[in-house]
N, C-alpha and C positions, 0 to 999 in steps of 0.2 A: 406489302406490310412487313416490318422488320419482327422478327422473331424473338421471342421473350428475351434469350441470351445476350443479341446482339443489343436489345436495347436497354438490358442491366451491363453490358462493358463498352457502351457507346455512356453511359451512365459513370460508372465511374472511371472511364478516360477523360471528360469534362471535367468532373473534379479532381482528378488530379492534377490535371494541367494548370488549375486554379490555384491549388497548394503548390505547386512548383513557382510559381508564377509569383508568390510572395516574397520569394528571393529579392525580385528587383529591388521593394518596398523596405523591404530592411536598412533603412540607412541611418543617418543623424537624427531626423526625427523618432525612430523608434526608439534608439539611445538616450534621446531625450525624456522619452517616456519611461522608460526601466528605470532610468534615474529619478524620475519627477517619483517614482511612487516609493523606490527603496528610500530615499530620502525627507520622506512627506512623516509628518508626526501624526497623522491620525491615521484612518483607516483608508480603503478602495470603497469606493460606491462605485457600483456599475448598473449602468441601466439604459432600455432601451424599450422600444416598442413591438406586437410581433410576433414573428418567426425569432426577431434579434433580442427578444429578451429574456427568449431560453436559452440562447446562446449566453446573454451575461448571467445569467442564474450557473450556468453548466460554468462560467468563468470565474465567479466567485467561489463556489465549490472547491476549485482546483485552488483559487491563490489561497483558502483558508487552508485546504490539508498541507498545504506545503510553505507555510507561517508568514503567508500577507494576509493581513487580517483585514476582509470583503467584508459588503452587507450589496444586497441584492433590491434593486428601488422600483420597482415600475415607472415608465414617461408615464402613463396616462393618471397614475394610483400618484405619483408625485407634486399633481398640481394639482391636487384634491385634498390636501394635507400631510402626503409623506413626505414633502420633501423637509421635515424638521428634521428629519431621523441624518441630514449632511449637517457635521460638525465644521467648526473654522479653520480647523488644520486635516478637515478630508481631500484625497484626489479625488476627482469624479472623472469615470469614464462613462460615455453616453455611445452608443455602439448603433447604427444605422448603416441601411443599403443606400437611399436616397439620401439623406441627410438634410431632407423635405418635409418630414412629417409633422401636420401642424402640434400635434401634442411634443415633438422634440424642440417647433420652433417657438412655444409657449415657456418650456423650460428652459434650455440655453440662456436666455438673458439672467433671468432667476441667478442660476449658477453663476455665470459674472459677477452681478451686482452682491453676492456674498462674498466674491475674493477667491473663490476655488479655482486651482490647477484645473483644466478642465482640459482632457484627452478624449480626441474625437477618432472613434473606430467606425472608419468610414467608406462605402464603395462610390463613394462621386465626390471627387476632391476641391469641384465646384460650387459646391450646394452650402446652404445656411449655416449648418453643422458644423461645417471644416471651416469656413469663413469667420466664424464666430469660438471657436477653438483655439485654446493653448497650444496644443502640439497635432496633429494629425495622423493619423496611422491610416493607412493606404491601401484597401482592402479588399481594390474593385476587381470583379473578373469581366472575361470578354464576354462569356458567357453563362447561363443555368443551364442545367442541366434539363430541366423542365425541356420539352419539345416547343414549347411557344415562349421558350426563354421569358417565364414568368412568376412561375411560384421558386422563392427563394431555396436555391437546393446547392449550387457551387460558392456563393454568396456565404451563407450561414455556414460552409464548411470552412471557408478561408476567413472568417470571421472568429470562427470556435482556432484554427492554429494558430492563428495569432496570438489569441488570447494564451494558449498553452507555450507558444515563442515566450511572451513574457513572464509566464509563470516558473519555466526554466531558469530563465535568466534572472528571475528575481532568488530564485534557492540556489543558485550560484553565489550572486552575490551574500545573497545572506550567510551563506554557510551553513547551508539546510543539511544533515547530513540524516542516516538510518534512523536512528536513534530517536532524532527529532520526528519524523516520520511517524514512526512507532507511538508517539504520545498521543497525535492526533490521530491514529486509527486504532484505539485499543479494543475493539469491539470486535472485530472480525478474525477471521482466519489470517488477514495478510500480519494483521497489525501480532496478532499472536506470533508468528514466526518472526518479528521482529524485536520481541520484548521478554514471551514466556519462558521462564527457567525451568530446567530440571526440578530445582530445589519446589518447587511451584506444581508438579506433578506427583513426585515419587513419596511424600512425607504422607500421606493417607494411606498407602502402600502397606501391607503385612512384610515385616523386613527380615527373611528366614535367614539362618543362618546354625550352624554348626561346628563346635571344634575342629581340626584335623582327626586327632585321636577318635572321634563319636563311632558309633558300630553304622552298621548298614539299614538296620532296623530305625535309628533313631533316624538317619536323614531320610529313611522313607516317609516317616511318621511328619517330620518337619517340612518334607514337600507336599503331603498331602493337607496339611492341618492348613497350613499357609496359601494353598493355592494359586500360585504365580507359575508353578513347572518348573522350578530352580531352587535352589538355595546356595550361601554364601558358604565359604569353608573357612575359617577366620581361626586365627594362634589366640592365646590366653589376655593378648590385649587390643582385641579386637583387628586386628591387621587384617585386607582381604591375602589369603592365599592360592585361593582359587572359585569355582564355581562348580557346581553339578547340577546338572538338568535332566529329567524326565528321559531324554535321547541317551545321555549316560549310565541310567537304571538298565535298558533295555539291552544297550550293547555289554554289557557287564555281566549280564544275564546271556544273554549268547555266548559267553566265552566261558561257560558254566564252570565258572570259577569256585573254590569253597567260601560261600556267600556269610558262614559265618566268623571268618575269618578278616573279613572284608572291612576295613575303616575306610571310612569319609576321605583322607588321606593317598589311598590307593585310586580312586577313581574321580577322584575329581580335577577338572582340565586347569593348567596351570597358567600363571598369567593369562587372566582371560581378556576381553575387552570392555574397557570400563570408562566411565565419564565420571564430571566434576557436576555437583550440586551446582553451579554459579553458571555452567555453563548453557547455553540457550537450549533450549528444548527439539529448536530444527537441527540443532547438531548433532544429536542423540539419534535422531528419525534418521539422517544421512548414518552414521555408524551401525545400525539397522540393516539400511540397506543396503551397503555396503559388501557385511559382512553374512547378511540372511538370515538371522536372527532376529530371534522377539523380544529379545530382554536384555536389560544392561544392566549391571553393579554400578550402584554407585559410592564414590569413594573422595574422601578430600584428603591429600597428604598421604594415602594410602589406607588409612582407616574405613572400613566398610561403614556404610549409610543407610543403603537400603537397595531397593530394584526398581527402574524402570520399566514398563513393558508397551509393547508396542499399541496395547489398547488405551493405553493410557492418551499416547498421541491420537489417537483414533479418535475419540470421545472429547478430545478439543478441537477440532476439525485442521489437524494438520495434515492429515491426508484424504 
């Protein structure tokens, strides 16, 4: 008896070999397909029966985030009355192993008889499916992965890369680029480092700040009152000209300087490192850690704005 290991990479040696094996398949017809849909005026319907119609659920997914606009049909939920939900300028992809299944071989005609582009994602290039298809996509392996080569496991995986083949290719063509990205995931952590600004974090912020000239006394009082662990050092028209932090108090203080002698001026670090209000919020976090620091100035044109601080990123889940 084969040992757990050996038969989790006897496992995915099979599938990979399945997904390499797609290579072949890629030819005129698949081109056919990227094309039939970037060029189609309605939507992707994709559907299947199954193991394969979490694969077309998991493939509508992807063409929506990445702006082919899917809806996801059941074979079996389609010939019970969803199939109204396929409009007259939809593509339909129907995605099978067999391309046998009587609820696929119920629907197929359907889909003709309305006029739909009909792309057949299919592992048996013989079968009802593909015979009865617009274009065919070729998606058989030699083998599952399954030990009695039966429960769909190398199949649904060369089924799911395909589907991500064309969804590539379809945001190539389209010109899908970050930005667009970012619209459709505004929710999460990714979509935030694609979209959220500085300007978007630091304006709730306590925005400290001090003359050059102020005594030692007042920028203490101004970093504690404020509580960020810095303050801004700014000329008579707001200009930033430097910065002082909590770690400047303390080295200042070891050099037991005459402390009442001491302006905002003297101890504070000159050209510090700073960002733009406009500028994305992940690029703030990268100058962070870049530099090992927890806070930024922020400044437009040179004019001080306010502070960034690294909790700020923290508490949107950029890190």
């Amino acid at each position: 008896m084969a040992s757990i290991k050996q038969v989790a990479l006897k496992t995915i040696e099979l599938e990979a070999s399945s997904v390499a094996g797609l290579a072949a398949f890629i030819n005129d017809d698949f081109e056919q397909a990227v094309r039939a849909v970037f060029s189609g005026k309605g939507r992707v319907v994709v559907s299947g029966i199954g193991k394969s119609a979490i694969i077309a659920q998991k493939i509508v997914a992807t063409f929506n985030s990445t702006g082919t606009p899917s809806i996801f049909m059941h074979a079996a939920d389609a010939i019970h009355g969803d199939l109204g939900m396929v409009q007259q300028n939809d593509v339909v992809i129907i995605i099978s192993k067999s391309g046998e299944s009587p609820e696929i071989k119920v629907l197929v005609p359907l889909i003709r008889n309305f006029g739909n582009t009909l792309i057949a994602m299919v592992g048996n290039t013989a079968s009802y499916l593909a015979r009865n298809a617009s274009i065919v996509l070729n998606t058989s392996v030699e083998q599952e992965a399954c030990p009695n080569n039966l429960a769909p496991t190398s199949s649904t995986t060369a089924q799911l890369v395909m589907g991500d083949a064309m969804a590539i290719c379809l945001m190539e063509l389209n010109g899908f680029q970050t930005m667009d990205f970012a619209k459709f995931h505004p929710g999460g952590s990714l979509g935030k480092k694609l979209y959220l600004r500085v300007a978007d974090l630091f304006a709730d912020n306590e925005k400290p700040k001090v003359l050059v000239t102020q005594t030692l006394k007042e920028v203490i009082v101004e970093i504690t009152q404020k509580r960020l662990g810095i303050t801004a050092v700014v000329d008579g028209e707001n200009n930033l000209l430097g910065i002082i932090t909590d770690g400047d108090l303390r080295r200042m203080l070891e050099k037991n300087k005459d402390i009442e002698a001491v302006k905002a001026g003297d101890i504070m670090t000159k050209n510090p490192k700073t960002i733009g209000s406009e500028e994305l919020a992940i690029s703030a976090l990268d100058v962070l850690r870049k530099h090992g620091i927890s806070q930024l100035a922020v400044t437009d044109n040179g004019k001080y704005l306010g502070i960034i601080h690294l909790h700020d990123l923290i508490r949107e889940g950029l890190i």
